[in-house]
N, C-alpha and C positions, 0 to 999 in steps of 0.2 A: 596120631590119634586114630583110634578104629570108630566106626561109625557103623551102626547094624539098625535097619529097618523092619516095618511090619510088628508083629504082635510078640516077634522072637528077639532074644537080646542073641539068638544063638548065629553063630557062622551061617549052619546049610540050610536049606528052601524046608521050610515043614507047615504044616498046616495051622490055623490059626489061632487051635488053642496050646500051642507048644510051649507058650509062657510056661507050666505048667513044667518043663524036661528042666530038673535042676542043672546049675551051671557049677561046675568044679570047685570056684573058686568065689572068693567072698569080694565084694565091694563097697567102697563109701558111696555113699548115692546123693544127690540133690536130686527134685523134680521141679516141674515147672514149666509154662511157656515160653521164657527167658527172649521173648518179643523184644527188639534192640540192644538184649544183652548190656543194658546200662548200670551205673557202679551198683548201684543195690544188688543187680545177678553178682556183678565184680564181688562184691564182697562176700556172696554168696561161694562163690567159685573156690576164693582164696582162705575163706573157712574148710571148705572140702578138701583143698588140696594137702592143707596143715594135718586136719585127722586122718586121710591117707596114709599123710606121710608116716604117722604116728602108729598107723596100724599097720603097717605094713601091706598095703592093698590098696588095687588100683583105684583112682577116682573116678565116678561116671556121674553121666546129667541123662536123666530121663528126661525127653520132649514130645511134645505132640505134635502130627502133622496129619491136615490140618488144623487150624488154632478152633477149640470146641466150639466157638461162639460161629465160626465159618460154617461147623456144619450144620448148628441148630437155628440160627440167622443169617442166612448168609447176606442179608441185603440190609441188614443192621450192623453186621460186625464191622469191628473198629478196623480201621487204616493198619495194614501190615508196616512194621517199623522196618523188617530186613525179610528177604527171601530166605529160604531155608536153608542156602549154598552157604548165602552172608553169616546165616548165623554158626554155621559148622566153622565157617574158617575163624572168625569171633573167637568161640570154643577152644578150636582149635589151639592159636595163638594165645588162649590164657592158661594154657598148659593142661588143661581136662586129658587122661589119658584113654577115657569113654565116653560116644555119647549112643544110647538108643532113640528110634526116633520110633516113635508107638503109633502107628495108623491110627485114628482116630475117628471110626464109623460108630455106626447107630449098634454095634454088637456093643465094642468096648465100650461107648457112654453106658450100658444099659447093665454092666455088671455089676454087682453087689459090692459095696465097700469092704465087706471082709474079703471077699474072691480078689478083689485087686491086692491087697495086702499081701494074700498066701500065695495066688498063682504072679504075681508082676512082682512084688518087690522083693518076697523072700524064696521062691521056687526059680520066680526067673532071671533077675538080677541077683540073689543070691547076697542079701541086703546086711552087710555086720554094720553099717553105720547109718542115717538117717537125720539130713539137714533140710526144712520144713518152715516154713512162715508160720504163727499160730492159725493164722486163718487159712490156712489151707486144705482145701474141699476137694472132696475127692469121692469119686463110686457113682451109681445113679442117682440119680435126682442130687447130686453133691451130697448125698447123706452122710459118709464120711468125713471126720474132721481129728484133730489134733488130742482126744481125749479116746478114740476109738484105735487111735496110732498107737498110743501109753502103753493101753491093752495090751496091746500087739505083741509091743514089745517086748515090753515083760514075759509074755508067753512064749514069744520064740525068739528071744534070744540076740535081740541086735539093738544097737543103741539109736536113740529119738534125741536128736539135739533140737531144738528151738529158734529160729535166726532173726535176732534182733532189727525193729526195721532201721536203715539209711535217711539221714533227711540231706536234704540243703537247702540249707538257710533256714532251715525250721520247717521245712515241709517234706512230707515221704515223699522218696526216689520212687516213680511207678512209671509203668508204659503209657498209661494214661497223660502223665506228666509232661514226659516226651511229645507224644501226640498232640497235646493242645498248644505246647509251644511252638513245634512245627507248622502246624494248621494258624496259628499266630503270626507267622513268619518270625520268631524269636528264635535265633539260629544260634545265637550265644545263649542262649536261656535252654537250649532243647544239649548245647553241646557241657552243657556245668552237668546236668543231667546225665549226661550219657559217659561224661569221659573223654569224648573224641567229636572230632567233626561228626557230623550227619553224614551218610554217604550212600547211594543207592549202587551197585556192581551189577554186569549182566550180558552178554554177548550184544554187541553190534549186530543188526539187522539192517536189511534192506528198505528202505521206506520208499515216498515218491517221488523222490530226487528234488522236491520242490528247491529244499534251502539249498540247495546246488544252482536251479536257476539262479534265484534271488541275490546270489553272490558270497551265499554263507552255506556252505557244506555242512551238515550236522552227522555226528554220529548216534545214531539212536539206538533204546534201549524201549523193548517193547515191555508195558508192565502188565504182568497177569493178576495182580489185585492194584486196590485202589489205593495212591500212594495220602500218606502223610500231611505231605505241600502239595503248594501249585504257585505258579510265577514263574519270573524270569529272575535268576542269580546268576551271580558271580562262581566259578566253578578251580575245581583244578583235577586234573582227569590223572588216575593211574593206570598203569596197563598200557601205553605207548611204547613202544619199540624203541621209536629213534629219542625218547628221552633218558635214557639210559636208567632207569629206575628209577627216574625224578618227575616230579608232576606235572603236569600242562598245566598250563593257563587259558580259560575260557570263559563260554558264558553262555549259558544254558535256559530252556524252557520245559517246565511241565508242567502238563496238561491236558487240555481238549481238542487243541487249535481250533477257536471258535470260528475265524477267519476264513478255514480255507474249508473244515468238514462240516457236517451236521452230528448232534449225537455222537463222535466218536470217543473212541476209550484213550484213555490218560497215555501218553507218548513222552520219554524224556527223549530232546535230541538237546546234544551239545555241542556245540562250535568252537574247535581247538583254534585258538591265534597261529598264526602263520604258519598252519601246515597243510600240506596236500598227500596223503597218503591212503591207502585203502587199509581199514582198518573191520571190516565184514569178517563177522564168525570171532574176531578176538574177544575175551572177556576183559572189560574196562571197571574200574570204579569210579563214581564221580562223586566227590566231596564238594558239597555246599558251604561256602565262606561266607557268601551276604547275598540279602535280597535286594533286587532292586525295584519290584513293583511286582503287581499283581498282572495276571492275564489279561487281554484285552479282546474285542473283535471291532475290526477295522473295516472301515467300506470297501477296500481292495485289496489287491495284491501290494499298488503301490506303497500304500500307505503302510501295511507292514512289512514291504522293505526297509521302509525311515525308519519305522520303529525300531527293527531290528537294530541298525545302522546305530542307532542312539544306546540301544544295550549296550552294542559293543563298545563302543566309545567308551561309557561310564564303567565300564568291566576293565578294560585297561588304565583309565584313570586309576580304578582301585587298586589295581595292585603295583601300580606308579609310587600313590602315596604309601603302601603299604613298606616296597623296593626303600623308600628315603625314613621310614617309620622310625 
C-alpha cells in the first residue's frame, strides 16, 4: 500500500498548493475520517475496491490528519478511536491499494468547496470514481455537500456513487457509536460495531519502574490524545517475541493513576503473565477482551498492590474459564 502525506498525493517534497500538479493516472477514491475504521468504513472500503476493480484503477482513501474537530476544538474533540499508524495498517490489511493523508491546517479547512473538488479530488487525486455518504460536507464553513459533488461531476467527468448507511441491530455504524460503547465499558458492544476486538498499538516506553516495584512489570504505551476507555481489563498483547506470533495474556490499566500522580495524562501499562523480558522501543498491540472495573485512587501504595493483585487474579480466572469455554 503506498501512503503519501501533506497537501500532495504526489511522491516528491513540493509546496503546499501542489494539489493542484495533475497526477498521471486516475483513481477510485473514498474520503473520510475512517476514525476506528469500523464495518460501515468496511463496507465502504469493499464498495471501492469492487469498482476499482471494475475500472481498472487503483483504489485510494483520502484522510485527514489531524481529525478537523482537533484542530478547530481541541479540548472538545472526541476520543481518537486509533492512531494514525493504526489506522494505515487497518487500511492497509483491507486491501486499499492508496491512502493520502491531507494535513489538515487552518489553510485547507478554509478553502472553498469547488477548489477542494478541482485542486484535491480531480487535479490531485486525479478522481474517475467517487464513494461519499449523502451527508458528506466538505470545503469551508462545510459549505460543500453531496448536490454540489453531482455538479461536479457531470462537469468533469468522473463518477459520484452514494454509500448506503451500515446499521446493527437497527442502528447506524458510526465512530460515535464506538466511542460511547467504549466509554460504556461495552466491549462486545463497541467490538459488533467495529468488526474486531478494540485494540490500542504503540511503542513500549520507559515509565517509573513503579509496577516493577510493586511486583507487576508493565509494559507501557504513552498516549498522545485521549483514549476511548479507562479501567482495568483483561488484555491479550501482540507484538511479543517469544510468543511466536501468538497473543499474551494479561491485564491491563488505562488511565490517570490517580494513586501514585496528580493531573497526569492517560498511560496504558499492561502486565504480561509470566514473563520477564525487556520489551522497550518494540511496537506491541493490545486488544481489550473484558472489563474488569473502573479506576480507582487508593490510600497507598499498599493498597494498590492488593488491588492490583486481585486484577490479576480475575484476569486469569478469565481466560481459565474462557481455556474450558
Amino acid at each position: 500500500m503506498l501512503v503519501t502525506h501533506g497537501h500532495l498525493p504526489a511522491l516528491t517534497a513540493a509546496p503546499a498548493r501542489a494539489f493542484a500538479a495533475p497526477r498521471p493516472e486516475r483513481l477510485a477514491v473514498t474520503v473520510g475520517n475512517f476514525d476506528g475504521v469500523h464495518r460501515g468504513h468496511r463496507a465502504m472500503l469493499e464498495r471501492m475496491k469492487v469498482k476499482a476493480a471494475e475500472l481498472g484503477v487503483p483504489s485510494c482513501v483520502l484522510t485527514f490528519e489531524p481529525h478537523p474537530r482537533e484542530l478547530f476544538s481541541p479540548h472538545t474533540a472526541p476520543a481518537r478511536l486509533t492512531r494514525l499508524a493504526s489506522k494505515l495498517a487497518v487500511l492497509r490489511d483491507a486491501g486499499v491499494d492508496r491512502v493520502h493523508v491531507a494535513r489538515f491546517d487552518r489553510k485547507f479547512a478554509a478553502q472553498a468547496p469547488e477548489r477542494f473538488i478541482e485542486d484535491v479530488l480531480v487535479n490531485g487525486l486525479g478522481c474517475a470514481w467517487l464513494l461519499v455518504g449523502r451527508d458528506f460536507r466538505f470545503g469551508a464553513k462545510r459549505a460543500g455537500d453531496f448536490a454540489l459533488l453531482e455538479e461536479a461531476a457531470m462537469r468533469e467527468g468522473f463518477q459520484l456513487e452514494a454509500m448506503p448507511e451500515v446499521t446493527n441491530a437497527g442502528e447506524r455504524i458510526s465512530s460515535s457509536g464506538v466511542r460511547a460503547a467504549l466509554e460504556g465499558g461495552d466491549l462486545e458492544g463497541a467490538s459488533a460495531l467495529l468488526g474486531r476486538l478494540y485494540s490500542i498499538a504503540g511503542r513500549v516506553a520507559h515509565g517509573d519502574k513503579l509496577g516493577r516495584e510493586l511486583g507487576f512489570a508493565t509494559a507501557n504505551i504513552r498516549l498522545p490524545h485521549k483514549p476511548p476507555l479507562a479501567g482495568i481489563f483483561v488484555v491479550e498483547v501482540l507484538g511479543v517475541p517469544q510468543a511466536g506470533g501468538k497473543a499474551w495474556p494479561g491485564v491491563a490499566s488505562i488511565g490517570v493513576r490517580p494513586t501514585v500522580k496528580e493531573d497526569a495524562v492517560p498511560l496504558l501499562e499492561a502486565h504480561l503473565f509470566d514473563f520477564d523480558a525487556d520489551l522497550y522501543g518494540r511496537r506491541i498491540e493490545v486488544k481489550f477482551l473484558h472489563k474488569l472495573r473502573d479506576e480507582e485512587k487508593y490510600p497507598g501504595l499498599e493498597a494498590l498492590k492488593e488491588a492490583i493483585a486481585r486484577d490479576a487474579a480475575d484476569a486469569r480466572e478469565f481466560f481459565a474459564a474462557k481455556s474450558h469455554g
